[in-house]
py3Dmol code that shows the C-alpha trace and the ligand (Angstrom):
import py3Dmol

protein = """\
ATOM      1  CA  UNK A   1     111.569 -79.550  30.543  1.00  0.00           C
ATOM      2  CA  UNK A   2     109.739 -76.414  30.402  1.00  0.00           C
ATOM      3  CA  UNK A   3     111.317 -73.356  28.886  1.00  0.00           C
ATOM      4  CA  UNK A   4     112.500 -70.032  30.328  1.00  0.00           C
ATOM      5  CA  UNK A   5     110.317 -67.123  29.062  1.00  0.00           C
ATOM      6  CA  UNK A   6     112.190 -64.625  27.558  1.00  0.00           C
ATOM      7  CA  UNK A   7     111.119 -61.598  29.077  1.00  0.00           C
ATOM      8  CA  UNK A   8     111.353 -59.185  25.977  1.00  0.00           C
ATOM      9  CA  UNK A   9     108.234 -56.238  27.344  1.00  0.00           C
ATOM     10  CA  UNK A  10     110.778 -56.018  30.504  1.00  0.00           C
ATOM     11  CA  UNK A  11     114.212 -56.142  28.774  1.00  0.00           C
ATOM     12  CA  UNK A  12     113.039 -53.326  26.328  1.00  0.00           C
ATOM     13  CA  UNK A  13     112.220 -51.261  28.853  1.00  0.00           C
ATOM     14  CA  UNK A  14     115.826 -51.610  30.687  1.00  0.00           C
ATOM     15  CA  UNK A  15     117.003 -50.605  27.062  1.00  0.00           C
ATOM     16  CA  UNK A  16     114.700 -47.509  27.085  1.00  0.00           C
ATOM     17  CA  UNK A  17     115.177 -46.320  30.150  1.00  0.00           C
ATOM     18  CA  UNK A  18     118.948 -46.146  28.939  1.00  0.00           C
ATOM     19  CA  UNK A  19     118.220 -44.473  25.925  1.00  0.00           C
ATOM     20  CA  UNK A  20     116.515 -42.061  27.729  1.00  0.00           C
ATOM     21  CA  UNK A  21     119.717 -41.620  30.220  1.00  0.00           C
ATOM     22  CA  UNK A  22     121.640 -40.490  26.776  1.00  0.00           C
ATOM     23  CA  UNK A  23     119.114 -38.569  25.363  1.00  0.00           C
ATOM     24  CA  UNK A  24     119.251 -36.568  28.980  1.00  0.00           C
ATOM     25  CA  UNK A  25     122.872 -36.556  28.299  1.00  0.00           C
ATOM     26  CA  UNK A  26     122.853 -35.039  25.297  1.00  0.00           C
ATOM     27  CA  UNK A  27     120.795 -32.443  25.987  1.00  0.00           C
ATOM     28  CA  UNK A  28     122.542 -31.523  28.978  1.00  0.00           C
ATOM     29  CA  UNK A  29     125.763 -31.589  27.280  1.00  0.00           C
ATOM     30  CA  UNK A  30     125.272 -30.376  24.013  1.00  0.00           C
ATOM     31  CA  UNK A  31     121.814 -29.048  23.804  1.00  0.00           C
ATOM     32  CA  UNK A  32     120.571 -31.851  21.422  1.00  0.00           C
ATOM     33  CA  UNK A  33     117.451 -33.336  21.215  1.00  0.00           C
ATOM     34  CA  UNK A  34     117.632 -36.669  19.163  1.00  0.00           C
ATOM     35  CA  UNK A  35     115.029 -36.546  16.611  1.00  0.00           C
ATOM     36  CA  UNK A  36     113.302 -39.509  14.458  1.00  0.00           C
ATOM     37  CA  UNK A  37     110.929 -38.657  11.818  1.00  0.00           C
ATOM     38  CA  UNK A  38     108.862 -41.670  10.761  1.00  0.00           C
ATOM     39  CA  UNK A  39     106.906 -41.129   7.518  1.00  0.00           C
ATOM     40  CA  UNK A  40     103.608 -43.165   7.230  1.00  0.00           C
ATOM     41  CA  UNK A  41     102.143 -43.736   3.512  1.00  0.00           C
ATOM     42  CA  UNK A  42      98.647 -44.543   3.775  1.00  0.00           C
ATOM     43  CA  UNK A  43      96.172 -46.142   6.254  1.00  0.00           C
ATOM     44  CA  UNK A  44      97.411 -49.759   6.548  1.00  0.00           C
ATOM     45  CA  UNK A  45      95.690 -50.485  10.168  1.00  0.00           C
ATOM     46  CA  UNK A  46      98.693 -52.854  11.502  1.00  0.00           C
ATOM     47  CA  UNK A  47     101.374 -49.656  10.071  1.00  0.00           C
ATOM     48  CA  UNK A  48      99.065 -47.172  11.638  1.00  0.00           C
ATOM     49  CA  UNK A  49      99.643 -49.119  14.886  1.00  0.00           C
ATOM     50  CA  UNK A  50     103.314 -49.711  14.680  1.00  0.00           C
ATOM     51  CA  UNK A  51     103.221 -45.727  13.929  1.00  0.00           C
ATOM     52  CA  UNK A  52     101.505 -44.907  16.911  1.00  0.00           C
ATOM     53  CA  UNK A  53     103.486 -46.836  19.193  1.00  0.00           C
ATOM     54  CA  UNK A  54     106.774 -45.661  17.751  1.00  0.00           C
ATOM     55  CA  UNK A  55     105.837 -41.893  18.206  1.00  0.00           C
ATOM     56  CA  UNK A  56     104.799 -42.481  21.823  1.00  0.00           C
ATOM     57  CA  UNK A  57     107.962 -44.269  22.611  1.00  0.00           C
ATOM     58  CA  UNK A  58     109.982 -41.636  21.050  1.00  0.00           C
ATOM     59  CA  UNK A  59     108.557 -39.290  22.911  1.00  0.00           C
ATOM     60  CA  UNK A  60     108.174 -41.196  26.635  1.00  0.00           C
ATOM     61  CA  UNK A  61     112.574 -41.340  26.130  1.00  0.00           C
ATOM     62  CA  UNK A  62     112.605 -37.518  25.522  1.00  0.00           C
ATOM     63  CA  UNK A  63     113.496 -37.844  21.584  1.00  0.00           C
ATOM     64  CA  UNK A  64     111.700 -35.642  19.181  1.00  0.00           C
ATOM     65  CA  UNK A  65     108.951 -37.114  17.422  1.00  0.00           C
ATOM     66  CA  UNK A  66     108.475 -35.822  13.911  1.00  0.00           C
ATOM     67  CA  UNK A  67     105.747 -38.069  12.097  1.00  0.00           C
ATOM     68  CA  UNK A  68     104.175 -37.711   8.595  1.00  0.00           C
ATOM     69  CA  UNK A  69     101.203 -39.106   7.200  1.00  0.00           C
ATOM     70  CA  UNK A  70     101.017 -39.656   3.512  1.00  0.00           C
ATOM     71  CA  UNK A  71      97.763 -39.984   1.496  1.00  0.00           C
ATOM     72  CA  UNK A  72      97.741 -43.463   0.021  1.00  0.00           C
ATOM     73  CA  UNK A  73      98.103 -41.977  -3.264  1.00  0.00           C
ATOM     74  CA  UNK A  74     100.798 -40.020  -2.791  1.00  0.00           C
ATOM     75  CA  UNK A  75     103.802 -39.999  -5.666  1.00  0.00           C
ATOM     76  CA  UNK A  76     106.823 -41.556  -5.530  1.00  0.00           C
ATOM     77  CA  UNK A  77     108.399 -37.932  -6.834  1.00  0.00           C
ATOM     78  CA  UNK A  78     106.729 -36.244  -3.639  1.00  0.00           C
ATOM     79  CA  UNK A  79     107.688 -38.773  -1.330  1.00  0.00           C
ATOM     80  CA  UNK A  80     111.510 -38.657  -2.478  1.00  0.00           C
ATOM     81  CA  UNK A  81     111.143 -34.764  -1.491  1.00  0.00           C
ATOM     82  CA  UNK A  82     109.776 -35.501   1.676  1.00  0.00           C
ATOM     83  CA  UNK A  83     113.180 -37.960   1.905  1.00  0.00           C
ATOM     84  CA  UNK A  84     115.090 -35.164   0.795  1.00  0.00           C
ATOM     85  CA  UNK A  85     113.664 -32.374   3.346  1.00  0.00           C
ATOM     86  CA  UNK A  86     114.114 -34.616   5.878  1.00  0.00           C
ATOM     87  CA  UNK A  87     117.676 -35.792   5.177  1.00  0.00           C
ATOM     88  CA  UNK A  88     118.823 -31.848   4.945  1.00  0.00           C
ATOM     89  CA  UNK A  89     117.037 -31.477   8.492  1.00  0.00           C
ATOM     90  CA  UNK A  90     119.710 -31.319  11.251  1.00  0.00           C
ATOM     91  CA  UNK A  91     117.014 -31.568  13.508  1.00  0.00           C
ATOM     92  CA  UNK A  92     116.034 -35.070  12.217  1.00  0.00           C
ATOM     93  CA  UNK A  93     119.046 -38.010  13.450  1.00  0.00           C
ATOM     94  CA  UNK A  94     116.654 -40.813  12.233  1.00  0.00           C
ATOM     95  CA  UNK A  95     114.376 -41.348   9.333  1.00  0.00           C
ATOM     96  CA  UNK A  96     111.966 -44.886   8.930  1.00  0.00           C
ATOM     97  CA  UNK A  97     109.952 -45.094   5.979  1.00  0.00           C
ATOM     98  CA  UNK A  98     107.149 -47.431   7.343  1.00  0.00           C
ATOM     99  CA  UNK A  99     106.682 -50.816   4.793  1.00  0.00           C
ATOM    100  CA  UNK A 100     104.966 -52.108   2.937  1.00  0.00           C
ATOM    101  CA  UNK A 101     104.480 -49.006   0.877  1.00  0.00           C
ATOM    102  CA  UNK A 102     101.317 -48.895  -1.841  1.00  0.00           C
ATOM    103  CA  UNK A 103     102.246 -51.130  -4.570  1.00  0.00           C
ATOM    104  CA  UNK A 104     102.665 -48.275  -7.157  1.00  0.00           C
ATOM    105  CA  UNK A 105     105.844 -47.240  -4.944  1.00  0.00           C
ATOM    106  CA  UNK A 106     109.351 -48.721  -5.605  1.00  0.00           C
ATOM    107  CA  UNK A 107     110.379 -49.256  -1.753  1.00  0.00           C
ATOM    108  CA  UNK A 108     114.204 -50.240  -2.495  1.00  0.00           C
ATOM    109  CA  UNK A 109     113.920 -46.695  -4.379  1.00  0.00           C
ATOM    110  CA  UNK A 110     112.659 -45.046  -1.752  1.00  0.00           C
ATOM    111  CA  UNK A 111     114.673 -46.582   1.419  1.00  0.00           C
ATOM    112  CA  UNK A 112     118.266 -45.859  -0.982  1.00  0.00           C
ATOM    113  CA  UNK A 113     117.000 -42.484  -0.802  1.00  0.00           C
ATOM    114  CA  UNK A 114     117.443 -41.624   3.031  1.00  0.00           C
ATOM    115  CA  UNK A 115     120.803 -40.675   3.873  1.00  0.00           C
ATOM    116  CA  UNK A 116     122.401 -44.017   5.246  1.00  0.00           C
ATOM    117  CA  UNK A 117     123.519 -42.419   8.334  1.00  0.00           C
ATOM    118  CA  UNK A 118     120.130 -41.840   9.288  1.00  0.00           C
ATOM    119  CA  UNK A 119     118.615 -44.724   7.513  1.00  0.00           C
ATOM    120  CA  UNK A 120     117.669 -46.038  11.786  1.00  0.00           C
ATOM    121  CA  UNK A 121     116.376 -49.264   9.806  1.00  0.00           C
ATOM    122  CA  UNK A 122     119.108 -50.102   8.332  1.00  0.00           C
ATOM    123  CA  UNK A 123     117.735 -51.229   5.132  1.00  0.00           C
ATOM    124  CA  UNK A 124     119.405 -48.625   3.256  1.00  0.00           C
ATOM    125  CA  UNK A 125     121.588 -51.187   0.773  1.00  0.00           C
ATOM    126  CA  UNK A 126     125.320 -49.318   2.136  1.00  0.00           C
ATOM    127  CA  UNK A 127     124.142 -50.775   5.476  1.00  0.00           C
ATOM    128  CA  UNK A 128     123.376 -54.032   4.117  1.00  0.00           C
ATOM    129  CA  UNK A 129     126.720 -53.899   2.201  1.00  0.00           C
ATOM    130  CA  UNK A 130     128.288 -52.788   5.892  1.00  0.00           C
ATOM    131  CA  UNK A 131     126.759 -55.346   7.964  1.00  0.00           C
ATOM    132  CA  UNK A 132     127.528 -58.286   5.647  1.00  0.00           C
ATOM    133  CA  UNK A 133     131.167 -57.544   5.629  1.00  0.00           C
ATOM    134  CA  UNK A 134     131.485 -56.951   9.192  1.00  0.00           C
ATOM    135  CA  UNK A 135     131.474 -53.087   9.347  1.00  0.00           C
ATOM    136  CA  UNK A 136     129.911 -50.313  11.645  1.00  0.00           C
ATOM    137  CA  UNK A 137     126.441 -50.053  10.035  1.00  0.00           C
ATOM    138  CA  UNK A 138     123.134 -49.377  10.948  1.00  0.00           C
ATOM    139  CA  UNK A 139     121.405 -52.901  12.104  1.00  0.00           C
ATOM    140  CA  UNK A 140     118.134 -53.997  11.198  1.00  0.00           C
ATOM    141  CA  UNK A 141     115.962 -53.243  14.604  1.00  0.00           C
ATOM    142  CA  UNK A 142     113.971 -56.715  14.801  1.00  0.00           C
ATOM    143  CA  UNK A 143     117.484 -58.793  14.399  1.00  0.00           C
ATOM    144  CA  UNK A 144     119.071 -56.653  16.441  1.00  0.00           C
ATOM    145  CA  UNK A 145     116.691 -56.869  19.198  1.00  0.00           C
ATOM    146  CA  UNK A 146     116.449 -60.326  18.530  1.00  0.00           C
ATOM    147  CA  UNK A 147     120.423 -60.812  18.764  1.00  0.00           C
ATOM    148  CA  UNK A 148     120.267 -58.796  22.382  1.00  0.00           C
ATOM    149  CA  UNK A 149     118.009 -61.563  23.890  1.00  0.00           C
ATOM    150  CA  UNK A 150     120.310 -64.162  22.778  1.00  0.00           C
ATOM    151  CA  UNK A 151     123.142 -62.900  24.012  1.00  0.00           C
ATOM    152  CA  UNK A 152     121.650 -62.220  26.860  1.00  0.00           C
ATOM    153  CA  UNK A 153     120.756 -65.452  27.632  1.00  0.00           C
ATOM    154  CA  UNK A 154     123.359 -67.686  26.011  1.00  0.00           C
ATOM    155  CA  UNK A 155     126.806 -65.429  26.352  1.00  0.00           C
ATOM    156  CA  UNK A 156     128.893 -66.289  23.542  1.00  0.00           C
ATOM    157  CA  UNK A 157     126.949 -67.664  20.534  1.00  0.00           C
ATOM    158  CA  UNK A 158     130.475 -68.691  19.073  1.00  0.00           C
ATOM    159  CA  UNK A 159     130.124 -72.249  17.083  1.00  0.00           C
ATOM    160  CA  UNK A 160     126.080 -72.678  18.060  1.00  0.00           C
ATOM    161  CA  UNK A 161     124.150 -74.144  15.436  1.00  0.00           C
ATOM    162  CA  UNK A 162     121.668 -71.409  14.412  1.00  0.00           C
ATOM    163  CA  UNK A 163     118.092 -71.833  11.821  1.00  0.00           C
ATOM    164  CA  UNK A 164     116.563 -69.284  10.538  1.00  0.00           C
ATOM    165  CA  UNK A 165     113.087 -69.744   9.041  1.00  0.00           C
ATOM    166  CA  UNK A 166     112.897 -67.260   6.445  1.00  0.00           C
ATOM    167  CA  UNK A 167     114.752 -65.355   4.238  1.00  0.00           C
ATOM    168  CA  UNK A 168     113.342 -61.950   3.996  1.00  0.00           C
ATOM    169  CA  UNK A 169     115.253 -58.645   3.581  1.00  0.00           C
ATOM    170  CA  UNK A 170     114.373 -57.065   6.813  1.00  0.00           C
ATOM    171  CA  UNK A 171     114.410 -60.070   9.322  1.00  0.00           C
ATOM    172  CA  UNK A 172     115.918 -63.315   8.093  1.00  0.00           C
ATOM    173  CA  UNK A 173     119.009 -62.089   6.252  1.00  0.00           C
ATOM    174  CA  UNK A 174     119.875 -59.608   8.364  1.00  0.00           C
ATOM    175  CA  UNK A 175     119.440 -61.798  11.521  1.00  0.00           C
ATOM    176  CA  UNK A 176     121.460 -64.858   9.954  1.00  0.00           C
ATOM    177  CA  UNK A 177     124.383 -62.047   9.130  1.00  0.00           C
ATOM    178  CA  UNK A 178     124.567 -61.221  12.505  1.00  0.00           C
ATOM    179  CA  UNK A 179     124.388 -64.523  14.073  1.00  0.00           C
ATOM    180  CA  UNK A 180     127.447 -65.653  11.276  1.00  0.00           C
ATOM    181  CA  UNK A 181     129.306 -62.187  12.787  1.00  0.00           C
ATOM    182  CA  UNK A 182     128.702 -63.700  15.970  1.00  0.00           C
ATOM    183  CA  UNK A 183     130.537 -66.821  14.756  1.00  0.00           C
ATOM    184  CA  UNK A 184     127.161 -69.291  14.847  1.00  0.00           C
ATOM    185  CA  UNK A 185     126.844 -72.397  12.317  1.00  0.00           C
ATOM    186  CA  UNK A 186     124.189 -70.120  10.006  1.00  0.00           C
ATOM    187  CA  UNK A 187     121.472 -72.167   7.980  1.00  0.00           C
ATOM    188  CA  UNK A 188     118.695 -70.220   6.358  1.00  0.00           C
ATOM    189  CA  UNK A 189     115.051 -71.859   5.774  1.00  0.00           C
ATOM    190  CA  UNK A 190     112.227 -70.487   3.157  1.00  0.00           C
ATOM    191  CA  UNK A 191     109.459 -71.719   1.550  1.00  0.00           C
ATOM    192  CA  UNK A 192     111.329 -74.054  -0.606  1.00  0.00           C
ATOM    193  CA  UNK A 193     113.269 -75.849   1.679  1.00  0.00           C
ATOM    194  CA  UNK A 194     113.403 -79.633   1.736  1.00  0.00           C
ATOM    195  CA  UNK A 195     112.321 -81.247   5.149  1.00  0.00           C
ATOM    196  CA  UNK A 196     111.816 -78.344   7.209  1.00  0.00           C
ATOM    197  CA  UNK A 197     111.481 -80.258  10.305  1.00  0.00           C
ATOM    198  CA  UNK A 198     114.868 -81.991  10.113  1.00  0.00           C
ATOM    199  CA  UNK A 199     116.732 -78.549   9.679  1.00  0.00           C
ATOM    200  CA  UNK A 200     115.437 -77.088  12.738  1.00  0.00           C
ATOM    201  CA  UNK A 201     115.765 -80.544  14.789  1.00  0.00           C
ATOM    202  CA  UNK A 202     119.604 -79.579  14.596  1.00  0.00           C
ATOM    203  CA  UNK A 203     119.559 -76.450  15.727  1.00  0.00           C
ATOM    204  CA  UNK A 204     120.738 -74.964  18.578  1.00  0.00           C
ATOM    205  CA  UNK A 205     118.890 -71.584  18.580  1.00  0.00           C
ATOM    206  CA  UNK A 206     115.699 -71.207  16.412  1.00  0.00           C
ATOM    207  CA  UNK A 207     114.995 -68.108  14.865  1.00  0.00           C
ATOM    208  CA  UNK A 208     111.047 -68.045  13.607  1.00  0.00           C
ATOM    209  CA  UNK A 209     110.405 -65.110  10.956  1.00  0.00           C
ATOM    210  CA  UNK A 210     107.883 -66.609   8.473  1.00  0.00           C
ATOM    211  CA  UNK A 211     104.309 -64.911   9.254  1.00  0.00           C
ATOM    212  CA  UNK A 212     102.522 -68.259   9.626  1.00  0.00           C
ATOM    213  CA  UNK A 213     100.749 -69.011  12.711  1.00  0.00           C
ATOM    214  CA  UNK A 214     102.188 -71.462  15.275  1.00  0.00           C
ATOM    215  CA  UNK A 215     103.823 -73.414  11.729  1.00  0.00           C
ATOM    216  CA  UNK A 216     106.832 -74.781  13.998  1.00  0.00           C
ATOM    217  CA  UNK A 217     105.520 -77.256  16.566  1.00  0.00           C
ATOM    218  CA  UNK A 218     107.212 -78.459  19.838  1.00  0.00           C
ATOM    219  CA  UNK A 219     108.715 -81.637  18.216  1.00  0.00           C
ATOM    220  CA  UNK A 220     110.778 -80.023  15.876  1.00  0.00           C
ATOM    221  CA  UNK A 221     112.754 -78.506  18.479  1.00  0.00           C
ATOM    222  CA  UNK A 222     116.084 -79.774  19.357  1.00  0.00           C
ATOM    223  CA  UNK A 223     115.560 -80.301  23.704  1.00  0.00           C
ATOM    224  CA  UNK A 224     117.086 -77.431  25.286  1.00  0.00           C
ATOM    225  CA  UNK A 225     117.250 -75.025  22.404  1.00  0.00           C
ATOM    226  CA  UNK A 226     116.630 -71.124  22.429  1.00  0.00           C
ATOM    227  CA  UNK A 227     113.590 -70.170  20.385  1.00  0.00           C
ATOM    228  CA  UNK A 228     113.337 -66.454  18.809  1.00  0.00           C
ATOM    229  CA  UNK A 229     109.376 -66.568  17.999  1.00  0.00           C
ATOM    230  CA  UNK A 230     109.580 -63.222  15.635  1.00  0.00           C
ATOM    231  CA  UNK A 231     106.320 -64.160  13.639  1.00  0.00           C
ATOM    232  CA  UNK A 232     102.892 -61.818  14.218  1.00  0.00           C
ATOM    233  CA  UNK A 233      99.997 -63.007  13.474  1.00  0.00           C
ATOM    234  CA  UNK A 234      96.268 -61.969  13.714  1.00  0.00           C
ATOM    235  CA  UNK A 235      94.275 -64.874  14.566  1.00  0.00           C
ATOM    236  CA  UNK A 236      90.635 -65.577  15.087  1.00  0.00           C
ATOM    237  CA  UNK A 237      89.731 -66.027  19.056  1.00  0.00           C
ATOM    238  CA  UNK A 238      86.047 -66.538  19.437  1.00  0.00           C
ATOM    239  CA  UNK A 239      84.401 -63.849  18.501  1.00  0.00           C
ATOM    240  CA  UNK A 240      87.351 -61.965  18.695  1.00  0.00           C
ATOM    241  CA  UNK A 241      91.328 -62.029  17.770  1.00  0.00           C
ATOM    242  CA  UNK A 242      94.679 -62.767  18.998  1.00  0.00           C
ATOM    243  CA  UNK A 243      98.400 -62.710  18.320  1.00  0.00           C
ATOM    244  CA  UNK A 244     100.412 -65.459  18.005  1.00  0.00           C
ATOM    245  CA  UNK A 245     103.688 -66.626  16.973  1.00  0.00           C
ATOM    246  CA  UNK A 246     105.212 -68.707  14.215  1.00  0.00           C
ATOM    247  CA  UNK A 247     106.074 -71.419  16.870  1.00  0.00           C
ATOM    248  CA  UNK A 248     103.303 -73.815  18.539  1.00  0.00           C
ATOM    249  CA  UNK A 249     103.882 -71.991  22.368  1.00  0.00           C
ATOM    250  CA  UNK A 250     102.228 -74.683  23.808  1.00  0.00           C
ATOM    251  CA  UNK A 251     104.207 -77.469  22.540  1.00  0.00           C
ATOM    252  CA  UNK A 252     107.805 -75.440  22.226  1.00  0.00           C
ATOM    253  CA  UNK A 253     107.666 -74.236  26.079  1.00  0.00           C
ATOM    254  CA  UNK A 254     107.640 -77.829  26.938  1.00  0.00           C
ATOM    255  CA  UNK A 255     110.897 -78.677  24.791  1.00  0.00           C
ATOM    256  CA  UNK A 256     113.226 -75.821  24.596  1.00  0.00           C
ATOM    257  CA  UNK A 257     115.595 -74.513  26.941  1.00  0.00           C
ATOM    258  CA  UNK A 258     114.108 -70.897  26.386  1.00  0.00           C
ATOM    259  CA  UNK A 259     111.386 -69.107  24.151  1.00  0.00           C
ATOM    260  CA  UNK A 260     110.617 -65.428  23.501  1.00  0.00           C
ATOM    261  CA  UNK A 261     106.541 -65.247  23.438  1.00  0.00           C
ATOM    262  CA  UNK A 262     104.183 -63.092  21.122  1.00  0.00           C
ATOM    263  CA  UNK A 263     103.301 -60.893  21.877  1.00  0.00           C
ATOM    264  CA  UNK A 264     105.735 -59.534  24.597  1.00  0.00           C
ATOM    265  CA  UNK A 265     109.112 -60.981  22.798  1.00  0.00           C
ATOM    266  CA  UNK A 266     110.790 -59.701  19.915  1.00  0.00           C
ATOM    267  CA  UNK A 267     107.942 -56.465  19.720  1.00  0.00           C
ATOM    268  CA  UNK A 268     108.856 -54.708  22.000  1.00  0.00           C
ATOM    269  CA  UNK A 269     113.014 -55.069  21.317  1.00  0.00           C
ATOM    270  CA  UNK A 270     112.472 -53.952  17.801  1.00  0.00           C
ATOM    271  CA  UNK A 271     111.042 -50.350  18.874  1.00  0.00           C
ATOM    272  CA  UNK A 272     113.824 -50.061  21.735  1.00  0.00           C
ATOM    273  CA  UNK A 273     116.616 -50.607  19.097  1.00  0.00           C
ATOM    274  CA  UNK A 274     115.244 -48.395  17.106  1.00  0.00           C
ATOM    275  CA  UNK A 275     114.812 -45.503  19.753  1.00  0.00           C
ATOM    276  CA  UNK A 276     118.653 -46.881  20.409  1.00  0.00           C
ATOM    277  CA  UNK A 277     119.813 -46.596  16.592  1.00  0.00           C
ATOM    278  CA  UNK A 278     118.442 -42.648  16.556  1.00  0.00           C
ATOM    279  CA  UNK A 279     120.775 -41.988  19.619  1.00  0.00           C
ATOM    280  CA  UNK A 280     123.770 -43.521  17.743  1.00  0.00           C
ATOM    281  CA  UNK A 281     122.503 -41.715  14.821  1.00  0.00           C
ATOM    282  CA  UNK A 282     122.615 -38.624  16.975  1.00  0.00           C
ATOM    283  CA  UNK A 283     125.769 -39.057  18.201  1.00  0.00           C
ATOM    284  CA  UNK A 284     128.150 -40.030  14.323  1.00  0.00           C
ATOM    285  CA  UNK A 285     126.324 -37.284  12.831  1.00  0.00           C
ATOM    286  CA  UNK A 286     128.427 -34.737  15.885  1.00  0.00           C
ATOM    287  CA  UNK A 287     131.110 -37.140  15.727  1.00  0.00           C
ATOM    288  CA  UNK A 288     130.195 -37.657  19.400  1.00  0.00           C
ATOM    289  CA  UNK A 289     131.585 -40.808  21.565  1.00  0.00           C
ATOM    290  CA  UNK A 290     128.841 -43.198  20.540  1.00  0.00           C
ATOM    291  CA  UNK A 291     127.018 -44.130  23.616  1.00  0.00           C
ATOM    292  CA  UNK A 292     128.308 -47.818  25.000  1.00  0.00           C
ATOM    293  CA  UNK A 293     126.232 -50.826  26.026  1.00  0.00           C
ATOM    294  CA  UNK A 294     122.710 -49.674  24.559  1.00  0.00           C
ATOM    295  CA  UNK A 295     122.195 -52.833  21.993  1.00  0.00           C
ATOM    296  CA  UNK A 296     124.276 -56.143  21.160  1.00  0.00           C
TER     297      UNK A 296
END
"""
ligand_1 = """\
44
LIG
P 108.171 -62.020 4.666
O 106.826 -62.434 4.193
O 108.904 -60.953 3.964
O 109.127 -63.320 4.642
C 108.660 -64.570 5.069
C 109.709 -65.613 4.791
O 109.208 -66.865 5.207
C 110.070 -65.761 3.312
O 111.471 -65.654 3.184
C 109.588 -67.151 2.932
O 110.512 -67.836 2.078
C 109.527 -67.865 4.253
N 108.479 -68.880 4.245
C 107.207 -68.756 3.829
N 106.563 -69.931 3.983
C 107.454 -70.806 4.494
C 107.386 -72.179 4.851
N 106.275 -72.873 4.720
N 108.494 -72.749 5.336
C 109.636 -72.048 5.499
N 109.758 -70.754 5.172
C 108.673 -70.135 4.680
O 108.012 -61.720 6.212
P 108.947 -60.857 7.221
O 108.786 -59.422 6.936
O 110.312 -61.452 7.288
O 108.176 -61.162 8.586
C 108.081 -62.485 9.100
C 107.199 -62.468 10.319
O 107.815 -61.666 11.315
C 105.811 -61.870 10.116
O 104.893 -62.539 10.951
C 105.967 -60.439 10.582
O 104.750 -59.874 11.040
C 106.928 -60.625 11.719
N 107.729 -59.443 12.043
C 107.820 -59.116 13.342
C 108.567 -58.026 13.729
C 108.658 -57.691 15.183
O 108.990 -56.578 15.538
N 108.416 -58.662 16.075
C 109.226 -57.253 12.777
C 109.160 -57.631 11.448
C 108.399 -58.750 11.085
"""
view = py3Dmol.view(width=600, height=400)
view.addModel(protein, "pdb")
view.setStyle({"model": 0}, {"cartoon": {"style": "trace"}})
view.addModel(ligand_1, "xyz")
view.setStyle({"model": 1}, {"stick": {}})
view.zoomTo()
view.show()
């Protein structure tokens, strides 16, 4: 069997061109401009990236694009003001605090500090608390994203046997919430988990979210399974680099029923829910009808 690509570069851009369709909207209507301010704490090249990309996204959708650029150094006590100027801002719907911050910054400090309702992430911990008990929240943009393609694909994930490889805060245990909300068979993997392979061989859909390159080969995967590939990483290519995934490509295209590459998967899903999540921010902080059908 060979898999399906999962088109994520094309099914983000359906989701921004609707995003941009509201933001018109809202303009029009109410003479809003959605704003997200995305504050950027030193010069980690892969953030600095991500940063860049997000502001010209933003603004390509007609959002406002309000970015700051922190000195490495910078306090903890001057960036909770910045948090603080930027929560009182009407003009700002959505605030994302790039991670990892420097080490001498407390990051669950500094996320609990944005105003949940425009916490676009949402890593804030009321979100985390709202999500996990099946509550309107704001949802993690990678899971999210990842969830959308899913859905997408399979229909109704009801009583599907779901993996997820790792257990972090900002992919794995969001993603396995929303895949138990979505009534799935949840199992989460980490670094400690006995026999690895014989977890995933079960599952149904594969979710990959470790950060270790091409770790999950072909012949762990159940035949016909859907395969979320949400791992980056940087590896050598010749004299240059390349991006790959946490799953072996080569060997999991020839077993699953469907895979989502890298890059061109999950990336590009995670920015359009979060240009998505600022509209919806937009929108409950006017106690406007939230706009229908733009993510999962
Ligand atoms: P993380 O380092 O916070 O978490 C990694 C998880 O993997 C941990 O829970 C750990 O227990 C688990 N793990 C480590 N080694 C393991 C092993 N041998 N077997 C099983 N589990 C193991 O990473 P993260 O922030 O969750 O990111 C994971 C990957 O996803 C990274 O490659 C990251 O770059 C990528 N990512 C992609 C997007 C996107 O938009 N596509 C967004 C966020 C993260």
């Amino acid at each position: 069997m060979t898999a399906k690509i999962i088109d994520g570069k094309a099914f983000a851009a359906t989701v921004r061109a609707k995003v941009a369709t509201h933001v018109t909207r809202l303009k029009q209507d109410h003479g809003v401009t959605p704003g997200l301010a995305v504050v950027l704490v030193g010069d980690d090249p892969a953030s600095q990236i991500y940063v860049r990309s997000k502001g010209k996204m933003t603004a390509e959708v007609g959002m406002a694009s309000f970015e700051h650029r922190l000195d490495a150094e910078t306090s903890e006590a001057d960036l909770l003001a910045l948090i603080e100027k930027l929560n009182a801002d009407s003009a700002v719907h959505g605030i994302l605090v790039q991670l990892p911050l420097p080490d001498h910054l407390n990051s669950d400090l500094v996320i609990n500090a944005i105003n949940p309702a425009k916490d676009v992430d949402g890593f804030h911990i009321s979100n985390v608390g709202l999500l996990g008990t099946g509550q309107k929240s704001m949802v993690p943009c990678t899971p999210l994203g990842a969830l959308m393609m899913l859905r997408d694909h399979l229909g109704n994930l009801a009583g599907l046997e779901a993996v997820v490889i790792g257990r972090s805060n900002i992919v794995g245990k969001p993603m396995a919430q929303l895949l138990l909300n979505d009534s799935c068979t949840v199992t989460i993997c980490h670094s400690k988990t006995n026999d690895l392979q014989a977890v995933v061989r079960r599952a149904d859909i594969v979710i990959a979210a470790v950060g270790r390159p091409e770790m999950v080969p072909g012949d762990w995967i159940k035949p016909g399974a859907t395969v979320i590939d949400v791992g980056i990483n940087r590896v050598p290519n010749g004299e240059k680099t390349k991006l790959v995934g946490d799953c072996d490509f080569a060997s999991c295209v020839e077993v699953a029923g469907a895979i989502t590459p890298v890059p061109g998967g999950v990336g590009p899903m995670t920015i359009a829910c979060l240009l998505a999540n600022t509209v919806t921010a937009c929108c409950r902080a006017n106690g406007w009808a939230e706009p229908q059908g733009l993510t999962a």
